[in-house]
KOLTISE-57834 format. One record per residue: residue in one letter; x, y, z of N, C-alpha, C in turn; residue number from 1. Coordinates in Angstrom, 1 decimal. Layout:
% KOLTISE-57834
   residuo   n_east   n_north     n_up   ca_east   ca_north    ca_up   c_east   c_north     c_up   num
         a        X         Y        Z         X          Y        Z        X         Y        Z   NUM
...
This chain:
% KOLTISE-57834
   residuo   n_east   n_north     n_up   ca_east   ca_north    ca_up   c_east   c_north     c_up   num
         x     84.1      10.5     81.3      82.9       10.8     80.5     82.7       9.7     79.5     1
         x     81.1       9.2     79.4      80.9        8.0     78.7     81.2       8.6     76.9     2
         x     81.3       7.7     76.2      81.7        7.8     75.0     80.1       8.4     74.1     3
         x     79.7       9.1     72.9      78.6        9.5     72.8     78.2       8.8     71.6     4
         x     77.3       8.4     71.4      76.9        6.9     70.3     77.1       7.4     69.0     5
         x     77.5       6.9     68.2      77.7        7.0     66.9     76.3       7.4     66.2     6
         x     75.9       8.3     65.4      75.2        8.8     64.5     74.4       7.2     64.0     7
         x     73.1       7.1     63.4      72.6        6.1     62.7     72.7       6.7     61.3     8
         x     73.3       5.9     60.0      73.0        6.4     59.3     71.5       6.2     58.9     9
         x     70.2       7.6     58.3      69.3        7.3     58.3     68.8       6.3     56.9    10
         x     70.0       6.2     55.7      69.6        5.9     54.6     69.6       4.3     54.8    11
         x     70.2       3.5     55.4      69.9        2.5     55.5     68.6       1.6     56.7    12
         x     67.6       2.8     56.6      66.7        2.4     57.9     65.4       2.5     56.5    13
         x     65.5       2.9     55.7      64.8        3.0     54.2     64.8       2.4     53.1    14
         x     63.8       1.3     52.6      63.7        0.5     51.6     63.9       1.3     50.3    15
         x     64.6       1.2     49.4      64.2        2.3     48.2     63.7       1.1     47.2    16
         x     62.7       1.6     46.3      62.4        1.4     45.3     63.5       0.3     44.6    17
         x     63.6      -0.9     44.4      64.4       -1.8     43.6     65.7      -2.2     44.1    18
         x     65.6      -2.1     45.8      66.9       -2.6     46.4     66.7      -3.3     47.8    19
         x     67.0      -4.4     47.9      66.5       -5.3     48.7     66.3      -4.3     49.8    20
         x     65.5      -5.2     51.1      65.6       -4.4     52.3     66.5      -5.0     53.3    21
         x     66.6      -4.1     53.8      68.1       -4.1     55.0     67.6      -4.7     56.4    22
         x     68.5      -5.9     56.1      68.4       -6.9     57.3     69.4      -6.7     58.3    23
         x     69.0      -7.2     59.7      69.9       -7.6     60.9     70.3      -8.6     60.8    24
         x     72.3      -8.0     61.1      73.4       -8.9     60.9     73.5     -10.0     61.8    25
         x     72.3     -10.6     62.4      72.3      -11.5     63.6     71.7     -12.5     62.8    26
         x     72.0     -14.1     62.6      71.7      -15.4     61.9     70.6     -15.8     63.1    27
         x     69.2     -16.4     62.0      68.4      -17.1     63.3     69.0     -18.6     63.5    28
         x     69.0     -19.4     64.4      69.2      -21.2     64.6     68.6     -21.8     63.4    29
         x     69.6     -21.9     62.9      69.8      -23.3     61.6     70.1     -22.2     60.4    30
         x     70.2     -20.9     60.3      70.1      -20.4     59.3     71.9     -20.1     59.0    31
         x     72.0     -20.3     57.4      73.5      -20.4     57.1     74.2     -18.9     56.9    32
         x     74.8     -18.5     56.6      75.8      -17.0     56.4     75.1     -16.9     54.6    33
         x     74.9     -17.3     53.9      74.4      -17.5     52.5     73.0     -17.0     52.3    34
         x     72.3     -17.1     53.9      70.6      -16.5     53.1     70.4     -15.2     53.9    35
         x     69.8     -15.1     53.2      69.8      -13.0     53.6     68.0     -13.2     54.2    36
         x     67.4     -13.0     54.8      66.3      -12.9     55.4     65.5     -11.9     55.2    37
         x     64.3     -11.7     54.8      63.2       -9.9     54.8     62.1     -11.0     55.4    38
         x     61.1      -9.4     55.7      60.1       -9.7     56.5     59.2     -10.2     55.4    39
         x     58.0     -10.8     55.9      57.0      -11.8     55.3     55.7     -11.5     55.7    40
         x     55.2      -9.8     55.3      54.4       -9.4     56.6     52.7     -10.1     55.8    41
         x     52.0     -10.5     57.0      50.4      -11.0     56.7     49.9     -11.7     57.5    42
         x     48.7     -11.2     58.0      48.2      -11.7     59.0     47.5     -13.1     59.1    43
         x     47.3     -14.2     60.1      46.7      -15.4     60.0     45.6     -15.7     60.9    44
         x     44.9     -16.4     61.4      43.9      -16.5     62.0     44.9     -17.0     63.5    45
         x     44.3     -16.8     64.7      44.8      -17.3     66.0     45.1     -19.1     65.9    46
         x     44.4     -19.7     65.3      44.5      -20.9     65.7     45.0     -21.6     64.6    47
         x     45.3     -21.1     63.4      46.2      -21.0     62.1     47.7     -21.1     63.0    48
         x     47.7     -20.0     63.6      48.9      -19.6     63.9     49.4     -20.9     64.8    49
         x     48.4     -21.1     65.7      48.9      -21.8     67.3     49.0     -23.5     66.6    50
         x     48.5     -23.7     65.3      48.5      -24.8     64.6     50.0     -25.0     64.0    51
         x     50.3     -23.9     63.3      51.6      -23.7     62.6     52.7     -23.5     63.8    52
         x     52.7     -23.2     64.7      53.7      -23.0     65.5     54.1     -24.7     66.1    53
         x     52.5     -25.2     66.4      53.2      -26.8     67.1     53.3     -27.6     66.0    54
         x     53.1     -27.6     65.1      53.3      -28.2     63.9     54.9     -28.1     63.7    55
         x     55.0     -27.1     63.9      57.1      -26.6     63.6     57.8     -27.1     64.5    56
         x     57.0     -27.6     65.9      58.1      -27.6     67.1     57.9     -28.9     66.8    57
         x     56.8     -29.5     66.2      56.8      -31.3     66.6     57.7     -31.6     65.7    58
         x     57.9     -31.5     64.6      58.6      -31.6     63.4     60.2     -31.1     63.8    59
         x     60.5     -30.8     64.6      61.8      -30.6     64.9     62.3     -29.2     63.7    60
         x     61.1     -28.4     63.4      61.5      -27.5     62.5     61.7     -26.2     63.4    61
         x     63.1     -25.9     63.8      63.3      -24.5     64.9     63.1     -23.3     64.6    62
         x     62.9     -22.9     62.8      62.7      -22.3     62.6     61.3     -21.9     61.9    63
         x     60.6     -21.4     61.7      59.3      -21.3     61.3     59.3     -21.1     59.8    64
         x     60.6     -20.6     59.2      60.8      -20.4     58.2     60.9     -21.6     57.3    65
         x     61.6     -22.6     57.9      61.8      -24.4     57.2     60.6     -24.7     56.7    66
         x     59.4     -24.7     58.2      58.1      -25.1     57.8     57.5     -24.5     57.0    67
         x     57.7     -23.3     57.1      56.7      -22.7     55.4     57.8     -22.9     54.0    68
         x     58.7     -22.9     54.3      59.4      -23.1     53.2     59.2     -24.2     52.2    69
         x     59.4     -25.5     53.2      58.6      -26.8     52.9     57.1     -27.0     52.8    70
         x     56.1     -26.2     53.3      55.4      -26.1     52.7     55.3     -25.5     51.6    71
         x     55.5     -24.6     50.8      55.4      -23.8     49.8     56.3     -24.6     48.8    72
         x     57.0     -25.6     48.8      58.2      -26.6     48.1     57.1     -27.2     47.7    73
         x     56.2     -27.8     48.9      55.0      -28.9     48.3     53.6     -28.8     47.6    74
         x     53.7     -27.5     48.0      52.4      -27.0     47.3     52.9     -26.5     45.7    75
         x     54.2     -26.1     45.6      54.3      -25.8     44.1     54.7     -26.8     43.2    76
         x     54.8     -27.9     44.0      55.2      -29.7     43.0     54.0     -29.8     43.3    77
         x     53.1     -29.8     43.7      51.6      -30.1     43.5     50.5     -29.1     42.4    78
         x     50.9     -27.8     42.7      50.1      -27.1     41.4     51.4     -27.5     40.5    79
         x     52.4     -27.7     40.2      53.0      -28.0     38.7     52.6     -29.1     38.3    80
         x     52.5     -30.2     39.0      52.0      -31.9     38.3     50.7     -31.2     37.5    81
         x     49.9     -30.5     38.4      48.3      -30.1     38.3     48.5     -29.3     36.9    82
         x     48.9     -28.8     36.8      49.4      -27.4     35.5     49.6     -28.7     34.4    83
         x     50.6     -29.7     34.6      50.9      -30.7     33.7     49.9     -31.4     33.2    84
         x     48.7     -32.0     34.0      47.8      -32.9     34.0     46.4     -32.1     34.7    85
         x     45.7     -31.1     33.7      44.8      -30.4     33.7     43.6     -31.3     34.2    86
         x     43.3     -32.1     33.5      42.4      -33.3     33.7     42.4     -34.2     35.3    87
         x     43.3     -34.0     35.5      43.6      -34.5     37.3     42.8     -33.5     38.1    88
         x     43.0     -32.3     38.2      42.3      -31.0     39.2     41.2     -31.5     39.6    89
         x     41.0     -31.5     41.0      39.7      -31.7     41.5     39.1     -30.3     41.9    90
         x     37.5     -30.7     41.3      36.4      -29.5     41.3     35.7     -29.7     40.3    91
């Protein structure tokens, strides 16, 4: 007779209020045992998307997470210089 599956606990399928959310114990390719991963939910346009996806594969970035990461690295040394040097901002 097969063995009968173990109970889920339900409290860990539930974000509470002020406590991270609960990730799967599976690492994506290139990602180290040190970063804990949550979702990044928001939608983009189709060809946003199909732009960002070959953009990651040409760049040898496997994960999609590098590419935005590095983007958002560059865009916040660019609004800080900008925050620094008010007079620079174009517009």
């Amino acid at each position: 007779m097969p063995k009968k599956p173990s109970a889920i606990d339900a409290s860990t399928l539930l974000a509470t209020k002020g406590s991270p959310p609960v990730v799967s114990g599976s690492l994506q390719r290139g990602q180290t045992v040190t970063e804990t991963l949550v979702d990044l939910n928001f939608k983009v346009p189709v060809d946003f998307r199909t732009r960002f996806k070959r953009l990651a594969f040409e760049a040898g970035q496997l994960k999609n997470v590098q590419l935005l990461s590095r983007a958002l690295d560059a865009w916040e040394r660019e609004w800080q210089a900008q925050a620094r040097n008010p007079k620079d901002k174009a517009g």
